[in-house]
C-alpha positions, -999 to +999 in steps of 0.1 A: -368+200-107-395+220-113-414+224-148-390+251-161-375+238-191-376+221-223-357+206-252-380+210-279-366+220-314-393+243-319-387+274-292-387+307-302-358+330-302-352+353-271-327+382-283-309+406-255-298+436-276-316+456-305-283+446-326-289+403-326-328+415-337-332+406-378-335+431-397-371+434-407-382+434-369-360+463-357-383+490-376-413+477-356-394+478-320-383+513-328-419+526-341-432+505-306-408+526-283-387+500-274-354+513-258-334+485-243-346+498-208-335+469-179-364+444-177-383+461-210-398+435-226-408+434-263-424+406-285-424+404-319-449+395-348-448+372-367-466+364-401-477+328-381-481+338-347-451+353-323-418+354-340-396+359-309-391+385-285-363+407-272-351+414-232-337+448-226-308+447-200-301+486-194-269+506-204-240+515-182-251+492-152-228+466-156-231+433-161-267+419-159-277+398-128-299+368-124-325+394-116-324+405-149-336+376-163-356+369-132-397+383-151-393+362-180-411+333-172-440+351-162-436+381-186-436+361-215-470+343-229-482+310-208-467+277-217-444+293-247-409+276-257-382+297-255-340+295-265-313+325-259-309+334-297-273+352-292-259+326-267-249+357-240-251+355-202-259+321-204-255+311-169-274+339-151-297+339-179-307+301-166-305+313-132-326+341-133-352+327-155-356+293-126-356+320-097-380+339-113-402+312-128-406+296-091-441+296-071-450+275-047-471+256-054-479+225-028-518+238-022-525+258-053-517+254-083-504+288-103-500+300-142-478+278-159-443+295-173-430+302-203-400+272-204-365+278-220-343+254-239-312+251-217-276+260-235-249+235-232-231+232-197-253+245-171-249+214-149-236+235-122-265+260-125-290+238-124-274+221-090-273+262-075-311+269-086-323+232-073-303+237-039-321+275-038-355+265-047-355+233-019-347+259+006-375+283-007-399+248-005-387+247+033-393+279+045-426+286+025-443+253+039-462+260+066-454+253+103-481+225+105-469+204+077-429+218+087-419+208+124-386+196+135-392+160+124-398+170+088-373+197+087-347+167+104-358+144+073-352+169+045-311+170+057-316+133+058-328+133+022-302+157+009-276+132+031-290+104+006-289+123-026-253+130-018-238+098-003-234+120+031-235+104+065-267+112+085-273+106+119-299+120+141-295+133+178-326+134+205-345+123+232-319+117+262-290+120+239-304+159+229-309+166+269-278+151+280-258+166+250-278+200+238-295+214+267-304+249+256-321+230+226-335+206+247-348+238+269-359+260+238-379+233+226-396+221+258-428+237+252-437+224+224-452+190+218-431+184+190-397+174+204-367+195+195-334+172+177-303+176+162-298+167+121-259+157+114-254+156+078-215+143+071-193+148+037-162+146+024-124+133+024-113+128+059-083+148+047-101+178+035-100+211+059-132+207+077-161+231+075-188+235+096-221+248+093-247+255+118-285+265+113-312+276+135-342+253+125-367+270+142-397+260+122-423+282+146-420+310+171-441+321+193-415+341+213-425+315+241-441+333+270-427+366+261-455+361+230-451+382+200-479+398+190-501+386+167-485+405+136-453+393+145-459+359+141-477+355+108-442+346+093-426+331+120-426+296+097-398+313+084-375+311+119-355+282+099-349+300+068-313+298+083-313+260+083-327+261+052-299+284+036-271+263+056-288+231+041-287+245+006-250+258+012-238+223+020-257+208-010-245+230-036-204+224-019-217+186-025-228+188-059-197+205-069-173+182-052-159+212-032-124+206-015-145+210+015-151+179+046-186+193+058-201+188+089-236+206+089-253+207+122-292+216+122-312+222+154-347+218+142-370+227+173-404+248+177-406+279+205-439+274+218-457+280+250-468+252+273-465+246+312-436+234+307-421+262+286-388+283+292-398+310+318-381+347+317-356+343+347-352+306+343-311+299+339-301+272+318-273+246+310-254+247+273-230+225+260-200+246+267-210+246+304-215+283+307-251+290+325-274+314+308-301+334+327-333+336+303-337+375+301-363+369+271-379+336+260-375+354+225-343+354+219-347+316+214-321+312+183-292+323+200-294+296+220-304+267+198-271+283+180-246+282+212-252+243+212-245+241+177-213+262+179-197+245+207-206+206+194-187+222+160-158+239+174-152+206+195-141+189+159-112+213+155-129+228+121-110+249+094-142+275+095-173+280+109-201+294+092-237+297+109-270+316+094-301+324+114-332+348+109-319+355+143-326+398+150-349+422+142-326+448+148-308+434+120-334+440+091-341+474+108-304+485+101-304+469+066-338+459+051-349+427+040-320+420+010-288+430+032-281+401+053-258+413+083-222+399+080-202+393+115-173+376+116-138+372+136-116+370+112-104+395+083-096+373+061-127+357+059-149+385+061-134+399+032-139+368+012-173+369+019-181+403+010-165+396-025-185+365-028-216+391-024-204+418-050-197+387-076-229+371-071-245+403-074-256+396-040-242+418-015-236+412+025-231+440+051-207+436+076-213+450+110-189+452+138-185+425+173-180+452+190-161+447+225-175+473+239-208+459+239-203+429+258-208+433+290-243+440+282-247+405+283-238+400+320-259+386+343-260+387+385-269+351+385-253+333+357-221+331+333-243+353+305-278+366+301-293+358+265-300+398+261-285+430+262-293+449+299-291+482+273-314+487+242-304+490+212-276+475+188-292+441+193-279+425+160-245+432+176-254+419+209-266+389+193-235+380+173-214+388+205-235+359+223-229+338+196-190+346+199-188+334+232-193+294+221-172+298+192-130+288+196-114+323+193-085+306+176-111+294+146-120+316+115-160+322+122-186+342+102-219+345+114-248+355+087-282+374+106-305+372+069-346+378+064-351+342+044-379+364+027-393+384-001-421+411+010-431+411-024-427+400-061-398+411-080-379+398-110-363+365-095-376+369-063-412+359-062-429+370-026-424+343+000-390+322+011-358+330+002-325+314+004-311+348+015-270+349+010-264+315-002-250+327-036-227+348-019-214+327+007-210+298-021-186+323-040-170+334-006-162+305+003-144+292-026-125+327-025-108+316+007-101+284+003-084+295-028-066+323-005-062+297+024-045+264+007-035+248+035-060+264+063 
């Protein structure tokens, strides 16, 4: 894992209230104006150097996050050795200081963190912030050095690292079996495929996950502009999250069987390319007229969703950086929430608040259906109205997914605009903290489902 850490005896002491401060130091933080503020920072002097420093978590906020923990690394002075001198928060203390210590760093290298002495039993923490920070590796490597082959091989690798099954699915067996991600990734001279990663007792209710892997979009010949696409290398951040879901149920021996279905393809634009008006096969045998060579994920999902619900799962669970519409509604740290069951979508939602991570549900509303009819075929792959295209895009999904099967569908951004504590700008594992609590909500609530 990345250079975060140390176990060196001599690390200075990192306080969290004004009370756990000795003494002789609290006269200087109050003459220096330090007030406990959240993220206020204060170091103190020592008579040989630095003689620790104190975090200031707010007052009558609740309990602090990851996030505020998340400047630390940085905050602090370069390369310093640091240990939680009043033993509180531990685990989102470790958290927060691994999210925010994080750069990429495969082309450049960056300033080197301040590292923290780990308390006792963070095993499990350490397995959520290595899961995270793969996916933020994923999605911040650019398209070039990311296509579908080396997005396929990273679920192989977490397969290995797990003692999963891994098998993957292309060529004939991806036309033949997955032809709207066969026709998504026509275009593109780097062929589309299918990653299987396998897990779990054979007795174990069976959960399914499903990612778009699109590792660059064009938009096809309905281009994007040129804006648009300067962080389409991101169009698999919902791989990457459903890849780091099924690794951190792994690590933690969840009571899960997991079958996690990636389709890893590029949307680009060729002779051979998906055309507007072009109507295509899926796997569930419904045709689908091409309304906009855009709204590519939708489709690489319908495959997905129809090879999962074919193994008679418990649950299915997909995320995608699949709308537009849907960061418009909610910004970038809301990911949209659809699902068909109440039950589940609840769970969910709690996950959110206790992660300090929340999700927004928004409605499959029936209503808006038949937007998606089409002259010529079963289903267009866009709405024939504007507007409410998140909506319309989780009610195309719907219609490959087994109505009798508990389903949540997570629209996320897989980015950060900008640096913040614990969110450094670039990829983000969007939701995955959330869903991981969600999720072990309802199977607690569903025994036997």
């Amino acid at each position: 894992m990345h250079d975060f850490w140390t176990e060196a005896a001599d690390t200075r002491p990192l306080y969290t209230s004004i009370e756990a401060v000795p003494a002789e130091h609290r006269a200087f933080l109050t003459a220096s104006g330090f007030t406990g503020a959240a993220q206020q920072i204060a170091l103190l002097p020592g008579t040989d150097g630095l003689a620790g420093a104190v975090l200031g978590l707010g007052l009558g906020s609740g309990p602090p996050s990851p996030a505020s923990f998340g400047g630390l690394a940085h905050a602090l002075p370069e390369g310093s050795l640091w240990h939680m001198a009043d033993g509180a928060h531990a685990e989102n203390a470790v958290l927060g200081w691994g999210l925010g210590a994080y750069r990429f760093g495969r082309y450049r290298s960056h300033r080197s963190p301040a590292r923290l002495r780990l308390p006792p039993g963070q095993d499990g923490v350490l397995a959520e912030l290595r899961a995270i920070l793969r996916a933020r590796d994923l999605i911040n490597t650019p398209a070039n050095a990311l296509g579908p082959n080396e997005l396929a091989e990273a679920v192989a690798g977490v397969a290995r690292d797990h003692g999963a099954t891994y098998r993957l699915i292309e060529g004939e067996a991806l036309e033949e079996g997955f032809p709207a991600i066969a026709a998504v990734g026509r275009g593109s001279p780097r062929a589309p495929r299918v990653a299987v990663l396998e897990w779990g007792a054979a007795d174990a209710p069976l959960l399914a996950l499903c990612g778009k892997g699109v590792c660059f979009d064009t938009g096809g010949l309905d281009l994007k502009p040129a804006a648009a696409m300067l962080r389409m290398k991101k169009d698999m951040g919902g791989a990457a999250v459903m890849l780091a879901l099924a690794e951190c149920l792994m690590a933690a021996r969840a009571p899960w069987r997991i079958l996690l279905l990636v389709g890893a393809v590029e949307n680009s634009v060729s002779g051979p390319a998906l055309r507007p008006g072009d109507v295509i096969a899926t796997r569930a045998g419904l045709s689908v007229e091409i309304g906009n060579t855009d709204a590519e994920g939708r489709l690489v999902l319908a495959d997905l969703l129809h090879h999962a619900g074919e193994h008679a799962p418990a649950l299915i669970l997909n995320g995608a950086t699949l709308t537009g519409a849907a960061r418009m509604a909610l910004g970038p740290d809301l990911p949209a929430l659809f699902s068909n069951d109440e039950s589940l979508a609840e769970a969910l939602l709690a996950g959110g608040r206790a992660a300090q991570e929340p999700l927004w549900r928004l409605p499959l509303h029936d209503g808006y259906d038949s937007w998606l009819d089409s002259p010529i075929a079963d289903l267009n792959n866009i709405a024939t109205k504007p507007g409410a295209g998140a909506v319309v895009a989780a009610l195309f999904l719907r219609r490959f997914v087994p109505p009798s099967v508990p389903w949540a569908h997570l629209d996320l951004y897989a980015w950060n605009d900008s640096t913040r504590p614990a969110r450094p700008e670039g990829g983000e594992a969007t939701g995955l903290r959330a869903l991981l609590r969600g999720l072990a909500s309802y199977r607690a609530n569903n025994p036997t489902n």
